[in-house]
MINU-599610 format. One record per residue (C-alpha): residue number from 1; residue in three letters; x, y, z. Coordinates in steps of 0.1 Angstrom, whole numbers, padded with zeros to 4 digits, m for minus. Each point is the difference from the previous one (the first is absolute). Layout:
N
<NUM,"ALA",<X,Y,Z>>;
...
END
This chain:
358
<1,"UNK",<1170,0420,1082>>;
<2,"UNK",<0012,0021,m0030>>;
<3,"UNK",<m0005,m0031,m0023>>;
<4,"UNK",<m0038,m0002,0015>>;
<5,"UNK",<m0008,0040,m0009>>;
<6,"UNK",<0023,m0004,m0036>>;
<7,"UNK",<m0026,m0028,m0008>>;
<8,"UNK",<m0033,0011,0018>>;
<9,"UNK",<0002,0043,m0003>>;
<10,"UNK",<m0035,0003,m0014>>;
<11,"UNK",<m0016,m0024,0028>>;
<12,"UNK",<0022,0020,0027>>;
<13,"UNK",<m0016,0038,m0016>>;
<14,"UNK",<m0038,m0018,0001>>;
<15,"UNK",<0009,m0008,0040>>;
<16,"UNK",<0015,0036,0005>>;
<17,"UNK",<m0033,0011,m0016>>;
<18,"UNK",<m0022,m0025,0019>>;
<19,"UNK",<0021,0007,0029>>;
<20,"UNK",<m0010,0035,0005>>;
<21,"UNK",<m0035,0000,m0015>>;
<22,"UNK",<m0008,m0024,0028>>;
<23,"UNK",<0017,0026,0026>>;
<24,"UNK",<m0022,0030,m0014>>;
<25,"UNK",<m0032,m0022,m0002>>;
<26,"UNK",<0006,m0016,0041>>;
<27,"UNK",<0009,0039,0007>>;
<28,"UNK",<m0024,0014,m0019>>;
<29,"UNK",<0018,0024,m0013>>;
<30,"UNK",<m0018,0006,m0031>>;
<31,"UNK",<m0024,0028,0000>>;
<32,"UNK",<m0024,m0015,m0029>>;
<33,"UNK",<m0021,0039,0001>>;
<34,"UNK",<0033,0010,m0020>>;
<35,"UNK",<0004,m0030,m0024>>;
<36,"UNK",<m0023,m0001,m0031>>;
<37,"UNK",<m0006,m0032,m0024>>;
<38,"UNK",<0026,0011,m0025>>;
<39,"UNK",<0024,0006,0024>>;
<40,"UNK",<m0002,m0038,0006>>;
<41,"UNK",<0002,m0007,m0040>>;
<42,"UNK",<0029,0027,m0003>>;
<43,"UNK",<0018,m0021,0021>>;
<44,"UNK",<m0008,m0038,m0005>>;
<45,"UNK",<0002,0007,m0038>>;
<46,"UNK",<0037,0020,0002>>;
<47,"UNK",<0013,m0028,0023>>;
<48,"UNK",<m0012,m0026,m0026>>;
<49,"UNK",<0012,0015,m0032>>;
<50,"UNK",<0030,0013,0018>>;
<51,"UNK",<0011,m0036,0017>>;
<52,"UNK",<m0017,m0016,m0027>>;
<53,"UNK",<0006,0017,m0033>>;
<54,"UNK",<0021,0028,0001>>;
<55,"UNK",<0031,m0015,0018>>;
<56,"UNK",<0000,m0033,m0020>>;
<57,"UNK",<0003,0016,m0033>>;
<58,"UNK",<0028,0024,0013>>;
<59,"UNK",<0018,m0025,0008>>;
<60,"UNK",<m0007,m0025,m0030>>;
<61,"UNK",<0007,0027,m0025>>;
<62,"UNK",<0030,0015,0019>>;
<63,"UNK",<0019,m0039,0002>>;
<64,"UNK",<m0009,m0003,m0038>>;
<65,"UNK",<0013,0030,m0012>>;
<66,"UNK",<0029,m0008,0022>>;
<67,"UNK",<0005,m0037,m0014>>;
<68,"UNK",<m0001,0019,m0034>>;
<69,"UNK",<0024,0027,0001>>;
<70,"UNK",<0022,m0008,0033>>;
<71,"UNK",<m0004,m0039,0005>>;
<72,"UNK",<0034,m0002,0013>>;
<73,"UNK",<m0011,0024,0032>>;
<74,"UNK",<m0028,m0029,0005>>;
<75,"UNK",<0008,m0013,0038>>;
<76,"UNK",<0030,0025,0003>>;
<77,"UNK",<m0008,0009,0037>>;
<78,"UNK",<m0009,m0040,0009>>;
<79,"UNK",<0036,m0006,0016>>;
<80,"UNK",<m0002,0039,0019>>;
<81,"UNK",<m0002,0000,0037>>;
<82,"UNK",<m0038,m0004,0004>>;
<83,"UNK",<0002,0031,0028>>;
<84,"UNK",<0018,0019,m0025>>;
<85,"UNK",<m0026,m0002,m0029>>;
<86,"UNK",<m0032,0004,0027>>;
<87,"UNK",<0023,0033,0009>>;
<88,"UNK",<0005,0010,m0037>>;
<89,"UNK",<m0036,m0009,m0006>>;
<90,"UNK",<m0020,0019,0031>>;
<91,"UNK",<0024,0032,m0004>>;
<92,"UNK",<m0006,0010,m0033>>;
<93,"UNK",<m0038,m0015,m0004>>;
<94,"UNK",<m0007,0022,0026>>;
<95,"UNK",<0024,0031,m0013>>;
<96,"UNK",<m0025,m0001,m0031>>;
<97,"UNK",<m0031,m0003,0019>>;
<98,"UNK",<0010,0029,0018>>;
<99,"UNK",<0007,0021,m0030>>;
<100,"UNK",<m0027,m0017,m0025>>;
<101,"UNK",<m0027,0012,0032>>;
<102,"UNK",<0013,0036,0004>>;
<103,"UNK",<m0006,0004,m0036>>;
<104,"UNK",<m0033,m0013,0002>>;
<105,"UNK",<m0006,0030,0025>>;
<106,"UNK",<0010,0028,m0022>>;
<107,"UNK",<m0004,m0012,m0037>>;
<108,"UNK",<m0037,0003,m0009>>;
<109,"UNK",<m0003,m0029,m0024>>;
<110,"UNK",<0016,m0025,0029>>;
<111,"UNK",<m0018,0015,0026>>;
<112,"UNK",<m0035,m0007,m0018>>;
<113,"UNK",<0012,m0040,0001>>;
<114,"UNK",<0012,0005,0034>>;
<115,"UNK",<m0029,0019,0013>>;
<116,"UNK",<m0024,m0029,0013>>;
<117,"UNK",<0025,m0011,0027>>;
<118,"UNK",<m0008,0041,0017>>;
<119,"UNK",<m0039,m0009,m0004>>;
<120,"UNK",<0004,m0026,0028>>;
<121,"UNK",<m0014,0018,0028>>;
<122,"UNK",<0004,m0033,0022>>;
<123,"UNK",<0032,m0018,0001>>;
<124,"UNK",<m0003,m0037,m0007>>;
<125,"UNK",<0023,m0028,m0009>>;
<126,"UNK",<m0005,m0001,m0035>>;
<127,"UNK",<m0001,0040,m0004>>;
<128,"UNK",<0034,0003,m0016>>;
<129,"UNK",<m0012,m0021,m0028>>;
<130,"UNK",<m0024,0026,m0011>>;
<131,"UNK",<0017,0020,m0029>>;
<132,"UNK",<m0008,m0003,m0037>>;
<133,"UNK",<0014,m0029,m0021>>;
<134,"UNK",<0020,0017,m0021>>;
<135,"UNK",<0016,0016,0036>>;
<136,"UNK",<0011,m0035,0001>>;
<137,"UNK",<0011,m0006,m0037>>;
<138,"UNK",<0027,0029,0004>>;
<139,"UNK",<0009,m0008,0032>>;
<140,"UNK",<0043,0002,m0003>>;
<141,"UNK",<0002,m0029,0033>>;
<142,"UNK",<m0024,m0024,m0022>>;
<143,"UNK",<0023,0000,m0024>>;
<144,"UNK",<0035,m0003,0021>>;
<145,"UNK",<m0013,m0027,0014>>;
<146,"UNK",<m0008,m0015,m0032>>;
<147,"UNK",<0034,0006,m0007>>;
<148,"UNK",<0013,m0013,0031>>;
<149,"UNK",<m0019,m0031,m0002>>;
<150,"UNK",<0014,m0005,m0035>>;
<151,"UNK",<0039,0010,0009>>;
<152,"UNK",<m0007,m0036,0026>>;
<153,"UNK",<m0014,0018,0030>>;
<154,"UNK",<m0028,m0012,0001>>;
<155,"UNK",<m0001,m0016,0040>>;
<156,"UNK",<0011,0036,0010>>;
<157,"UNK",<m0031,0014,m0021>>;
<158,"UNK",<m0021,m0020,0020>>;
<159,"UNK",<0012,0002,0033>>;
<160,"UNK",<0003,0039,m0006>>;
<161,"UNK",<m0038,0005,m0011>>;
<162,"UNK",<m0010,m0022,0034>>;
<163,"UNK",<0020,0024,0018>>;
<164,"UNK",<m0013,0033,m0019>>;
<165,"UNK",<m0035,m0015,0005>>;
<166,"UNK",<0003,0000,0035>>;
<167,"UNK",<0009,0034,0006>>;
<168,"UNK",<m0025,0019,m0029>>;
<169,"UNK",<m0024,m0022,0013>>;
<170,"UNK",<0004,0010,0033>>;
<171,"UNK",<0007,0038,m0003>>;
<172,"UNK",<m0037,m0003,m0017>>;
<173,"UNK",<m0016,m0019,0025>>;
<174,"UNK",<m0024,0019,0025>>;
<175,"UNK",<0019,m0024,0029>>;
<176,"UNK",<0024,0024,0002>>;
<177,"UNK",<0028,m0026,0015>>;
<178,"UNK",<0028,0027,0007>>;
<179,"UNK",<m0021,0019,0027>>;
<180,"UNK",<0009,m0019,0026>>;
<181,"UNK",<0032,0009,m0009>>;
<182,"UNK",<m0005,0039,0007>>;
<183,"UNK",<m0027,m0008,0031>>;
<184,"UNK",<0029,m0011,0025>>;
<185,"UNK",<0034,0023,0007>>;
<186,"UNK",<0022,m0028,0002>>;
<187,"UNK",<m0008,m0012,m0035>>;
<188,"UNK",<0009,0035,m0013>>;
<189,"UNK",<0037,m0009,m0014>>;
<190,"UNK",<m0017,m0032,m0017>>;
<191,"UNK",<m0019,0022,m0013>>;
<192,"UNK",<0018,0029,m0015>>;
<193,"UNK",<0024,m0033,m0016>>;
<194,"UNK",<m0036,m0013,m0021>>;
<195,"UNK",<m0012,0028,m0012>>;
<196,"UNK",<0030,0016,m0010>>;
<197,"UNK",<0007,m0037,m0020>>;
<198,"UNK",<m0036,m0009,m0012>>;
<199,"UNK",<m0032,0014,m0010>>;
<200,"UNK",<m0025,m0005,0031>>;
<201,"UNK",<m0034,0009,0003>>;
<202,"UNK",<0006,0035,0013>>;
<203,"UNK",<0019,0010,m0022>>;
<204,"UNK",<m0018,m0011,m0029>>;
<205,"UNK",<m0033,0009,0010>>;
<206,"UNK",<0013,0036,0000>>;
<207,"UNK",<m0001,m0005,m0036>>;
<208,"UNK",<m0031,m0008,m0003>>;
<209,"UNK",<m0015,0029,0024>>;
<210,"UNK",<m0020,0026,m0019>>;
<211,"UNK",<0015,0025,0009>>;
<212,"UNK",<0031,0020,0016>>;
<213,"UNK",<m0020,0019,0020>>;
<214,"UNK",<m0006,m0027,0032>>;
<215,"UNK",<0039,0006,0001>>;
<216,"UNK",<0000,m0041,m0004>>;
<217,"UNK",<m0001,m0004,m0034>>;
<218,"UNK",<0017,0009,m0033>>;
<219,"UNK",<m0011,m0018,m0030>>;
<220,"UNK",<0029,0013,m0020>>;
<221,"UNK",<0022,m0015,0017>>;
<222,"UNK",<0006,m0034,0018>>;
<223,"UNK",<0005,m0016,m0035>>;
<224,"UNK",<0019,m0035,0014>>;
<225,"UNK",<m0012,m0036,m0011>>;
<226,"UNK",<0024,m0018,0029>>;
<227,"UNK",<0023,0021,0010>>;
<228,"UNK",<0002,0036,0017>>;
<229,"UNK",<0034,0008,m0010>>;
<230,"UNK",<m0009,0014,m0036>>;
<231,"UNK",<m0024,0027,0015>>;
<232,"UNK",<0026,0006,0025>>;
<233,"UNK",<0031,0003,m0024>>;
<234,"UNK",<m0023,0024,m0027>>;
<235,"UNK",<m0019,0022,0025>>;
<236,"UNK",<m0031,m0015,0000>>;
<237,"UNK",<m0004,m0020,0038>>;
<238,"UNK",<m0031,0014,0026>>;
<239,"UNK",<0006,m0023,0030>>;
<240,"UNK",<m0022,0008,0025>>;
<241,"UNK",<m0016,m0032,0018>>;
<242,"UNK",<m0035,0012,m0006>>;
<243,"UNK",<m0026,m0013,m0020>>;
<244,"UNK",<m0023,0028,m0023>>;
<245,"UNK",<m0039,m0010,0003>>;
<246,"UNK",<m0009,0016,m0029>>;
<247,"UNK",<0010,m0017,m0032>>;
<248,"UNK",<m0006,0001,m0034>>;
<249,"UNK",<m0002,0027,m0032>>;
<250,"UNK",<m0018,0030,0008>>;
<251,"UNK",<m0026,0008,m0019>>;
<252,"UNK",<0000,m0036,m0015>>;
<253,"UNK",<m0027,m0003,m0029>>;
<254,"UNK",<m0002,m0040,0007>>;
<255,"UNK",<0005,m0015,m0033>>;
<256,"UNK",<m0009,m0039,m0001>>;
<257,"UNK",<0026,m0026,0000>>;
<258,"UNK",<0002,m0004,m0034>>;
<259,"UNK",<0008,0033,m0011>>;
<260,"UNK",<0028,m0004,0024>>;
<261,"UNK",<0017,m0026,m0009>>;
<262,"UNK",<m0003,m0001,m0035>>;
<263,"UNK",<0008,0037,m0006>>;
<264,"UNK",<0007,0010,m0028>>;
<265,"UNK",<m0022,m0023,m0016>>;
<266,"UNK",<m0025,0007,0019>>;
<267,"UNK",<m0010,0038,0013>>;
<268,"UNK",<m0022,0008,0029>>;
<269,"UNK",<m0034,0015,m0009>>;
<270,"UNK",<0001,0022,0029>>;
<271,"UNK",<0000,0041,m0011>>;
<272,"UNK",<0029,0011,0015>>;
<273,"UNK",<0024,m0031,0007>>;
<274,"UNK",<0035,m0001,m0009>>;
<275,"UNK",<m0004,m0031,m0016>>;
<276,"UNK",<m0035,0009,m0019>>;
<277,"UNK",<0004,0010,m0043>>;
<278,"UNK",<m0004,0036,0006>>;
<279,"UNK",<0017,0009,0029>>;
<280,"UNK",<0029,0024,m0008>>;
<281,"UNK",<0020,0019,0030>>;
<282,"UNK",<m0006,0033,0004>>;
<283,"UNK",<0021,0030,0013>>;
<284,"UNK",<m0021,0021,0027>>;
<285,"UNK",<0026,0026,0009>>;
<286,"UNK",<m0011,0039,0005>>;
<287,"UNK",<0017,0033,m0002>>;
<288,"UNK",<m0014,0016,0027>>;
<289,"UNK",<0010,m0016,0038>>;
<290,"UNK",<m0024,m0015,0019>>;
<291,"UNK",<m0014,0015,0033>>;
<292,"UNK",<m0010,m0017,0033>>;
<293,"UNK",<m0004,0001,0032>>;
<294,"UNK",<0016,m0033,0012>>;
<295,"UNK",<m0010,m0017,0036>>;
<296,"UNK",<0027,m0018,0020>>;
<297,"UNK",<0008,m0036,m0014>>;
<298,"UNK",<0019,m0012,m0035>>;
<299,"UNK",<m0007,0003,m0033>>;
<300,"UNK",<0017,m0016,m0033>>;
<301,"UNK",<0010,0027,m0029>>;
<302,"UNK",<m0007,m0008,m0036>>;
<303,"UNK",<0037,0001,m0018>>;
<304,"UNK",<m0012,m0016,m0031>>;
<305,"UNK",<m0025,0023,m0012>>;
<306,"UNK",<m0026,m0027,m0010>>;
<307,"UNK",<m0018,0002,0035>>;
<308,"UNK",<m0039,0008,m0004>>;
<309,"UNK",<0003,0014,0037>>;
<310,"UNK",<0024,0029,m0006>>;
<311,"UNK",<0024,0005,0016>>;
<312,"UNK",<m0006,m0030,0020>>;
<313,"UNK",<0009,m0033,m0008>>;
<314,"UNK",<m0025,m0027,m0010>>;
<315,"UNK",<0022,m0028,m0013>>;
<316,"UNK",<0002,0009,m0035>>;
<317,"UNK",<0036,0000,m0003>>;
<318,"UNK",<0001,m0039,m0001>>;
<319,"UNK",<0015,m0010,m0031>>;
<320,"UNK",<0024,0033,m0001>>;
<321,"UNK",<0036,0010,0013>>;
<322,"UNK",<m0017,0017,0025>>;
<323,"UNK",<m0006,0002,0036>>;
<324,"UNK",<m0025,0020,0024>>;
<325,"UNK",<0012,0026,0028>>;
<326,"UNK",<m0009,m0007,0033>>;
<327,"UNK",<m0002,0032,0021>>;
<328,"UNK",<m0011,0005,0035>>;
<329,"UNK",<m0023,0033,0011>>;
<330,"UNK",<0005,0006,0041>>;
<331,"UNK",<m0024,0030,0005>>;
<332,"UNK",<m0028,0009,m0024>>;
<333,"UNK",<0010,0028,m0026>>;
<334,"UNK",<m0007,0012,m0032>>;
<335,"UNK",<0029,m0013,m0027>>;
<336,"UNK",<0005,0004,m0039>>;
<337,"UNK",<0004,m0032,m0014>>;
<338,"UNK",<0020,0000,m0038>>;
<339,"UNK",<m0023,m0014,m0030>>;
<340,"UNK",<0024,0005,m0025>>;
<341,"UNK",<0027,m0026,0013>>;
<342,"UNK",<0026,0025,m0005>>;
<343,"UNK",<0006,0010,0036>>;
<344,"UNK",<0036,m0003,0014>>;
<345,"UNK",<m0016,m0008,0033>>;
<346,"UNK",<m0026,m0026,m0001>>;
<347,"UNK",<m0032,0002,0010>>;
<348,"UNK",<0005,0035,0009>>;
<349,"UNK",<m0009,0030,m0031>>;
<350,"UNK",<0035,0019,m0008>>;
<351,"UNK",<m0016,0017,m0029>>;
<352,"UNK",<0015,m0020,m0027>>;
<353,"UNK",<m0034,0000,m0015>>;
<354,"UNK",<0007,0036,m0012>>;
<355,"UNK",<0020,m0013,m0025>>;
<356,"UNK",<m0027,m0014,m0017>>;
<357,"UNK",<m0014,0034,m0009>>;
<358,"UNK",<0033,0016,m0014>>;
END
């Protein structure tokens, strides 16, 4: 069996693929009023260069580099316990995702190549293909396994990216497998065991939710490829078993495929886009708090500054270190919201903005 996925991984990923297409298309589960025609060339033409292109020449130019200054580590892992290297190989591919992706959420250059997978406002099987090429270029798990395949570990490589197929795949896919899990009681501990082990649905569509303000989603945070335990070791894991219905980028400008995914080649011709020629990021802070008279319900605070909606947040802080405040409001009242990003107590005014005038 592991001799038949060692020799057949890329026929196995096209059956995961076909596998689960054919599920949302029986289902329908794909609500083609939120799909547009270059979402469908974002994501044909990033499978096909990734699969195709990118990956191949990783690895080509990793094993000749490695025949040229290391040849002696050529096929050093081929008499390893085969468990041992798919171990090695899953653990630390997935330890760089995870760290590689939570950059790409709060440095501005990465998040601008990362940025078309958060314009998806339907999930789909082949949505966590859509990021820019050179996303994939500096991707640190392209390389180690490059590396891996190189150092002879090569039938772990390919039963590994089977596996990690199946799961991304899935925790994309509007089938939404693991809710059966959280429908009936007695499947509760079974539960709690996968989604505390692997990414499921759930969990990562939380990521891709909008915004924090349905209480369902955080899209800074959530950051695992395969496995849940990263998020959970760093202080980044939402679990709440719920799905957001409102996905995407706010305010999202809708650049065309290209500009996607060959930025920074190409540049969006949209005024205002994070990926257009012009666009530079803009501090919006005040020195004077804001006033309102807030009804019942929950609202997001702007921490970044950046935010056209001061002091609320309207997803501008993509691409930075920082992170909205979600506050609740029980009874209407009037409230002082802080401008100047200076207050000690967050949303709430506490006059730091005074200092600004001594």
């Amino acid at each position: 069996m592991l001799q038949f996925f060692s020799s057949y991984a890329n026929e196995a990923v096209l059956a995961i693929l076909v596998m689960f297409g054919l599920m949302e298309g029986l289902g329908s589960l794909v609500d083609f009023k939120k799909r547009r025609a270059d979402d469908y060339f974002l994501e044909v033409v990033a499978f096909l260069v990734l699969s195709g292109l990118i990956k191949p020449a990783i690895v080509l130019a990793v094993v000749a580099m490695g025949n040229l200054v290391y040849p002696q580590g050529a096929q050093l892992l081929i008499h390893t316990n085969f468990w041992l290297v798919l171990l090695l190989f899953l653990s630390v591919d997935d330890f760089l995702q995870y760290w590689y992706h939570r950059l790409s959420h709060q440095n501005s250059f990465f998040w601008k190549l990362h940025r078309p997978h958060h314009t998806a406002e339907q999930m789909g099987l082949l949505v966590s293909y859509r990021n820019a090429a050179l996303y994939y270029i500096l991707m640190p798990n392209i390389w180690w396994l490059a590396l891996v395949t190189f150092l002879g570990g090569g039938a772990a490589v390919a039963v590994g990216l089977v596996l990690k197929q199946l799961i991304i795949v899935g925790s994309h896919s509007p089938t939404k497998w693991d809710s059966t899990l959280y429908r009936y009681k007695a499947l509760s501990p079974v539960a709690f065991i996968v989604e505390h082990i692997l990414i499921t649905p759930a969990f990562h569509y939380a990521h891709h939710g909008k915004s924090q303000a349905d209480n369902i989603s955080d899209p800074n945070g959530n950051f695992g490829n395969m496995f849940s335990v990263w998020d959970q070791l760093f202080g980044t894991a939402k679990f709440t078993r719920l799905y957001p219905t409102d996905l995407g980028l706010p305010n999202d400008p809708q650049d065309n495929w290209l500009s996607n995914f060959f930025y920074p080649v190409i540049k969006s011709n949209k005024p205002g886009s994070e990926i257009s020629k012009d666009y530079v990021r803009q501090k919006n802070t005040g020195t004077e708090p804001a006033q309102f008279e807030l009804e019942p319900g929950t609202y997001l605070y702007c921490r970044c500054g950046y935010s056209k909606s001061q002091p609320f947040c309207d997803g501008s802080h993509h691409g930075t270190s920082f992170k909205p405040l979600l506050f609740t409001v029980e009874r209407r009242q009037k409230m002082k919201l802080c401008t100047c990003k200076m207050s000690a107590k967050p949303p709430y005014c506490d006059n730091s903005h005074l200092k600004l005038k001594n």
